[in-house]
C-alpha positions as CSV (number, residue, x, y, z in Angstrom):
1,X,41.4,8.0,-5.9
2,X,40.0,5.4,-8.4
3,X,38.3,3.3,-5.8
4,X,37.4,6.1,-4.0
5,X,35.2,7.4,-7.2
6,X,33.7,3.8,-7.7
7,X,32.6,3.8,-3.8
8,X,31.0,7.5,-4.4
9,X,29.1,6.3,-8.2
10,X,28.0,3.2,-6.0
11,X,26.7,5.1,-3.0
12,X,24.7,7.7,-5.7
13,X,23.6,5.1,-7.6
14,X,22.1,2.4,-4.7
15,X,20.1,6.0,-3.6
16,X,18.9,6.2,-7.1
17,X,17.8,2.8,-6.7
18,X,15.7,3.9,-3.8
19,X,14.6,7.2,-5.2
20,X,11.3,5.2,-6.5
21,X,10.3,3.7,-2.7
22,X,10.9,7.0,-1.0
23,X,8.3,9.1,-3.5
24,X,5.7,6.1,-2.8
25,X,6.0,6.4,1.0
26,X,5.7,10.6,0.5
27,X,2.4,9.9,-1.7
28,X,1.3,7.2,0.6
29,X,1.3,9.6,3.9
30,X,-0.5,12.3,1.5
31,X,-3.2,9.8,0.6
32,X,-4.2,9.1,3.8
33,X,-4.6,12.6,4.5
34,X,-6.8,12.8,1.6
35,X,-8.7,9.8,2.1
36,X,-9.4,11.2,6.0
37,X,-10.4,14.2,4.9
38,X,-12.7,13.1,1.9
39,X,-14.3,10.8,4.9
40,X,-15.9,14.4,5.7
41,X,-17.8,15.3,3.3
42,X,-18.9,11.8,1.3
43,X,-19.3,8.4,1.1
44,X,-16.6,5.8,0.4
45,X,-17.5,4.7,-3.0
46,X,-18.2,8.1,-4.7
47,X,-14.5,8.8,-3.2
48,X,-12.7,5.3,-4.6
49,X,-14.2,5.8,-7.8
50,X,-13.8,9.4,-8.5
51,X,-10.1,8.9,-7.3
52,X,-9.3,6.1,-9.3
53,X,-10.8,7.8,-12.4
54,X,-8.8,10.9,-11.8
55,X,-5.5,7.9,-11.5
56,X,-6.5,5.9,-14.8
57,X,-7.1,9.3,-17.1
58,X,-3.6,10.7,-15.9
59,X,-1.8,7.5,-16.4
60,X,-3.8,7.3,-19.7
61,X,-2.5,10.1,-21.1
62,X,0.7,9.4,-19.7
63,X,0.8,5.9,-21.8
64,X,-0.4,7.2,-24.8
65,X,3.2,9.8,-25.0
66,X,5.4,7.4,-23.4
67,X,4.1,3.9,-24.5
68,X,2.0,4.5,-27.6
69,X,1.6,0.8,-28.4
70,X,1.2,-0.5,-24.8
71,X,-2.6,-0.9,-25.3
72,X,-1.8,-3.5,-27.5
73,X,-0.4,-5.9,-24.3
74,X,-3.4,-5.1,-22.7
75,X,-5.5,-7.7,-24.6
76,X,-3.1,-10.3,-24.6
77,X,-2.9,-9.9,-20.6
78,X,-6.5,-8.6,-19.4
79,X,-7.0,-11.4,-17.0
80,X,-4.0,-11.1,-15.3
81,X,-4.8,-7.5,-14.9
82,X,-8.2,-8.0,-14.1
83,X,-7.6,-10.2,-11.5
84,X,-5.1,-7.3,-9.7
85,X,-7.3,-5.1,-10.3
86,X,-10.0,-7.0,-8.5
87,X,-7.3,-7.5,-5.5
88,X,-6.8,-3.9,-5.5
89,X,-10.5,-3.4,-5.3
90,X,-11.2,-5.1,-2.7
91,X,-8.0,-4.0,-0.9
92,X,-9.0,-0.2,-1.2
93,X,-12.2,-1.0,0.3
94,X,-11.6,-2.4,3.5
95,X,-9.0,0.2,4.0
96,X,-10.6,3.3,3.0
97,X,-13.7,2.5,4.9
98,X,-11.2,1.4,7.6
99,X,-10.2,5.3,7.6
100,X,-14.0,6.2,8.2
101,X,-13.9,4.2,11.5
102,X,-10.5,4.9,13.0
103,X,-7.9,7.5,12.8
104,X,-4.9,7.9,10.3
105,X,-2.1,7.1,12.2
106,X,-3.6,3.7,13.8
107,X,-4.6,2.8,10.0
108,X,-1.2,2.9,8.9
109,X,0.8,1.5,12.1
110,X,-2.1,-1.5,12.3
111,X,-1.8,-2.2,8.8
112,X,2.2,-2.8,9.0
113,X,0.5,-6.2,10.1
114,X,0.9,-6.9,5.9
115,X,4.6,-7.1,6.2
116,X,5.1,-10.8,7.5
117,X,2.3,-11.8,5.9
118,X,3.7,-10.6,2.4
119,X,6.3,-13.5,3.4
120,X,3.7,-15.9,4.4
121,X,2.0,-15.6,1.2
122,X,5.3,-15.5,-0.8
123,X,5.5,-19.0,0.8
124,X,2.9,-20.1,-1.9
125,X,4.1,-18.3,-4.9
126,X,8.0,-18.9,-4.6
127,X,10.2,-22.2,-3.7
128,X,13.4,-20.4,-2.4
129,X,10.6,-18.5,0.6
130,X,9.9,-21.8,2.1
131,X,13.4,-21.6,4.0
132,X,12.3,-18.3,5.1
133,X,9.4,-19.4,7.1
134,X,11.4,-22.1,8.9
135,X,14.0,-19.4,10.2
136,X,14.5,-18.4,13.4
137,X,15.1,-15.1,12.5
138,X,11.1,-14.9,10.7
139,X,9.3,-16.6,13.4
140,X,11.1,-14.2,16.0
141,X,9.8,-11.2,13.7
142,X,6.4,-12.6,12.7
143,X,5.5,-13.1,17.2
144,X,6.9,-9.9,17.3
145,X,4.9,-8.1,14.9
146,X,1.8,-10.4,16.9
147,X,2.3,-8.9,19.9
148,X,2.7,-5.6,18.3
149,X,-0.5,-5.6,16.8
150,X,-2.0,-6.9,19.9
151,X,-0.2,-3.9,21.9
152,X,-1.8,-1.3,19.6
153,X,-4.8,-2.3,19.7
154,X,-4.8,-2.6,23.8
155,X,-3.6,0.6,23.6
156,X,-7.2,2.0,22.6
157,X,-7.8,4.7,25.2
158,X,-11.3,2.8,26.1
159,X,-9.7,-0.8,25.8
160,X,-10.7,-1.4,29.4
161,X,-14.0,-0.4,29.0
162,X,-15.1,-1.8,25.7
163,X,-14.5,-1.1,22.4
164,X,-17.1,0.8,19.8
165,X,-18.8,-1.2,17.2
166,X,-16.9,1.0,14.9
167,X,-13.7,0.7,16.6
168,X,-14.5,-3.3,16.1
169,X,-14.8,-2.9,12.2
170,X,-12.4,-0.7,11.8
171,X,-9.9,-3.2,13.4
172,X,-11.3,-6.4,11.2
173,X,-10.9,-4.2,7.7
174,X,-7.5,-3.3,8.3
175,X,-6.3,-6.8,9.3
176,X,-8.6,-8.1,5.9
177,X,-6.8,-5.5,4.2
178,X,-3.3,-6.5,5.1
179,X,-4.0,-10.1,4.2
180,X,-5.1,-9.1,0.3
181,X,-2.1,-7.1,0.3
182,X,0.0,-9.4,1.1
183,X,-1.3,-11.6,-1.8
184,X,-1.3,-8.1,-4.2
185,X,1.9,-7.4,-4.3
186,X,3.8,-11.3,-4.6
187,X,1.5,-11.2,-7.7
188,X,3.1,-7.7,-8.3
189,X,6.8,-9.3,-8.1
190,X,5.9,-11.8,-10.5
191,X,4.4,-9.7,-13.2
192,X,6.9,-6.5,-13.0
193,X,9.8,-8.8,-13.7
194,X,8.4,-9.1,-17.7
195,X,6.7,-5.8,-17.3
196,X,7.1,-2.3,-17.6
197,X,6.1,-1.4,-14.1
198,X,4.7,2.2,-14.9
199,X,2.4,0.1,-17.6
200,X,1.8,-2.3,-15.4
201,X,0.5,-0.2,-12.5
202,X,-1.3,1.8,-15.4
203,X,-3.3,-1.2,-16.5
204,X,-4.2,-2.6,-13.2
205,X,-5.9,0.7,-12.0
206,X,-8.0,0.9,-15.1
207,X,-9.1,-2.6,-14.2
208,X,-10.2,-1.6,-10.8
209,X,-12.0,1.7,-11.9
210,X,-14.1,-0.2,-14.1
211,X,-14.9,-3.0,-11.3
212,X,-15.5,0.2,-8.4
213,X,-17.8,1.9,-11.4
214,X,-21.1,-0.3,-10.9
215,X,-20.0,-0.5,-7.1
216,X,-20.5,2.9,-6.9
217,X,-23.7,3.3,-8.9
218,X,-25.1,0.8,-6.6
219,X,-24.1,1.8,-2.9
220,X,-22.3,5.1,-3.5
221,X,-23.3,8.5,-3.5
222,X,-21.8,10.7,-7.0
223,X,-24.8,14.1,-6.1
224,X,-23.1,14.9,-3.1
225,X,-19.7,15.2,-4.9
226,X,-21.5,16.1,-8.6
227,X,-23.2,18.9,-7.0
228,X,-20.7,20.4,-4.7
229,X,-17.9,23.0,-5.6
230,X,-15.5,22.4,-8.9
231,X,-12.9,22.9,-6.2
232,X,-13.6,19.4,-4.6
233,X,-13.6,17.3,-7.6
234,X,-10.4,18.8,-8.5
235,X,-9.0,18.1,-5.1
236,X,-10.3,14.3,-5.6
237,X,-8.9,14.0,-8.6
238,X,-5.5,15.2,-7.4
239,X,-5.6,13.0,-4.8
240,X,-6.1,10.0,-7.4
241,X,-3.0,11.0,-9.1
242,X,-0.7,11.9,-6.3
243,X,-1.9,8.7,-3.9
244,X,-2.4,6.1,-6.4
245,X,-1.0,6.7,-9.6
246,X,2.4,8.2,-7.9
247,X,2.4,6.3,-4.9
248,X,1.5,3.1,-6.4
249,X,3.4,3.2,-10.4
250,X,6.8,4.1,-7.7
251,X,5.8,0.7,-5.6
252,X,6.3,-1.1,-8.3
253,X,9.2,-0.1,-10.0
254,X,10.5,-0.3,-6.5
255,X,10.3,-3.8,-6.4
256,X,11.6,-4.3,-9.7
257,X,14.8,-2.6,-9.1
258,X,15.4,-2.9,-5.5
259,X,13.3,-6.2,-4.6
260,X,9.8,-6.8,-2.6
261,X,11.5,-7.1,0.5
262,X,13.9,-4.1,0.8
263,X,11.1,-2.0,-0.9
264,X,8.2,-3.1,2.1
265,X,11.5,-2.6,4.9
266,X,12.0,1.4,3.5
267,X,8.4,1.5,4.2
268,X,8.2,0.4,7.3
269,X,9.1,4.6,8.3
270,X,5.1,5.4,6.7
271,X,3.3,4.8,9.8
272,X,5.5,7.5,12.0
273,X,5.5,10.0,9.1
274,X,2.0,9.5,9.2
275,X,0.9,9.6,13.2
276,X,3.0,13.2,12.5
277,X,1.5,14.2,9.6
278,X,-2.3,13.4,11.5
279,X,-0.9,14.9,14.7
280,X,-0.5,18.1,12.4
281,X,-3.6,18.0,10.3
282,X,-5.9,15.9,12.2
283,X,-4.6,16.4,16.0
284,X,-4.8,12.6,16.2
285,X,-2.6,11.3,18.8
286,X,-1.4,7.3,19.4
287,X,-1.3,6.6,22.9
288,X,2.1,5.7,24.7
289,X,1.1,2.1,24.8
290,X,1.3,2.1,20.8
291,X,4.0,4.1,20.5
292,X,5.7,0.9,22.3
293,X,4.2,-1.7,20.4
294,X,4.2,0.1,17.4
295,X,8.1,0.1,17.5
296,X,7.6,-3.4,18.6
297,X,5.7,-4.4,15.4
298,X,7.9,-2.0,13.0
299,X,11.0,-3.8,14.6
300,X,9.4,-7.5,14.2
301,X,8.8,-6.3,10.5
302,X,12.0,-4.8,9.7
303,X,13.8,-8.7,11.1
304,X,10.8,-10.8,9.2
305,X,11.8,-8.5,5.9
306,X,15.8,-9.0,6.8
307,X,16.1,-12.7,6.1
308,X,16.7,-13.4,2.0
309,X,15.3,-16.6,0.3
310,X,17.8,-18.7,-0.8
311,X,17.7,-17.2,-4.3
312,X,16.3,-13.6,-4.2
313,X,14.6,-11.8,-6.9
314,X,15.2,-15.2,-9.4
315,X,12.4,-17.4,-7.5
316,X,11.1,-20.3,-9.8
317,X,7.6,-20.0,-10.1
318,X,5.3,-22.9,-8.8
């Protein structure tokens, strides 16, 4: 009966543990929506900035009554937030725009590309990851997730006959995104493991509004969004706390509690969540050629994220 109580708090405490991961893949499917949907009706740097304001006020306010004297750390650490924010900058570029080329539900399955590279990168933050590379297990994944990515995009319904320009771009932002996120968050792991990761998040999209403000003074386009209906800027702005400050403040104190690699293998489900959720909103529809490769690539993924460094989670720093 005793062990039989210790299994049960065990079993109700790991899906505590993964409580955080699951709320950032539901906010990460809703932010795509949104960010598709914003693609509508204005440009791509009135939308990041308006977003990421909306994210940085709510998590502002948020600090202040949970972590009065967090500002404080701020100072002492701005360059190492800075420089995330920067990385998240130039992440949410390439894939937002990415999502005014293509549709949702290739964005999401095509960016999945991230996951082995995570490990590739974590290769030149952490000791114990250089076993990882050399396994047979991770080079099986990492082809895997190749031919994956290769399958989806020759899936394309006009493949055979050329692809847009736009199809093109949209292709090379997703792929440059996944590469900066695969930097992002082994510079995540490292800084969450002395850091509240609620403040931590909090800090790093403050950083990156400031650094998309001047961006969008310059290319961007704040009259058609300034001048438009109250009812859109509160939409935006919900969007901002929902997609970034939920989905992203949960990312991290994912990987504090669970790990990077068991958080990015639970996430591996977002793409097929989201080729529904488009199917639904959107009427996009992946051709059966990536639904093959697709399961290809999530598969590859899931068996790159499956093998464990040598010491997880306690990696001495280079």
């Amino acid at each position: 009966m005793r062990e039989s109580l210790r299994k049960l708090v065990r079993a109700e405490t790991g899906a505590l543990r993964k409580f955080p991961v699951i709320v950032a893949i539901c906010c990460w499917v809703a932010a795509v929506l949104f960010v598709k949907y914003f693609s509508l009706v204005m440009d791509v740097h009135t939308q990041n900035f308006f977003r990421y304001l909306g994210a940085s006020l709510f998590l502002a306010l948020v600090l202040k009554v949970a972590y009065p004297g967090c500002f404080r750390r701020y100072r002492r650490k701005a360059h190492i937030y800075l420089m995330l924010g920067a990385m998240m900058t130039s992440f949410q570029l390439c894939w937002v725009h990415a999502l005014y080329l293509v549709d949702p539900a290739f964005v999401s399955l095509l960016s999945k590309v991230s996951t082995p590279l995570i490990t590739v990168a974590a290769f030149l933050f952490y000791r114990e990851e250089r076993a990882v590379i050399r396994s047979p297990r991770f080079l099986t994944g990492f082809f895997m997730g190749l031919a994956g990515v290769a399958g989806i995009v020759a899936g394309i319904s006009n493949f055979e006959v050329g692809l847009l320009h736009s199809q093109k771009t949209g292709i090379a932002l997703i792929v440059a995104g996944a590469v900066i996120w695969s930097v992002y968050v082994n510079m995540v792991k490292h800084v969450v493991r002395e850091e509240n990761p609620l403040v931590a998040f909090s800090f790093t999209c403050m950083s990156a509004t400031a650094i998309l403000f001047p961006i969008m003074l310059v290319w961007g386009k704040p009259s058609t969004l300034l001048g438009g209906s109250a009812q859109m800027i509160v939409l935006l702005v919900v969007s901002g706390i929902i997609g970034l400050a939920g989905a992203n403040s949960s990312y991290f104190l994912s990987i504090k509690r669970i790990g990077l690699a068991p958080s990015a293998n639970l996430v591996l489900i977002n793409p097929f969540l989201t080729a529904v959720a488009s199917y639904l909103v959107f009427g996009e529809r992946l051709t059966a050629v990536q639904w093959v490769f697709g399961s290809i690539l999530v598969a590859g993924c899931a068996l790159v994220i499956s093998v464990r460094p040598t010491e997880p989670d306690e990696a001495e720093r280079l």
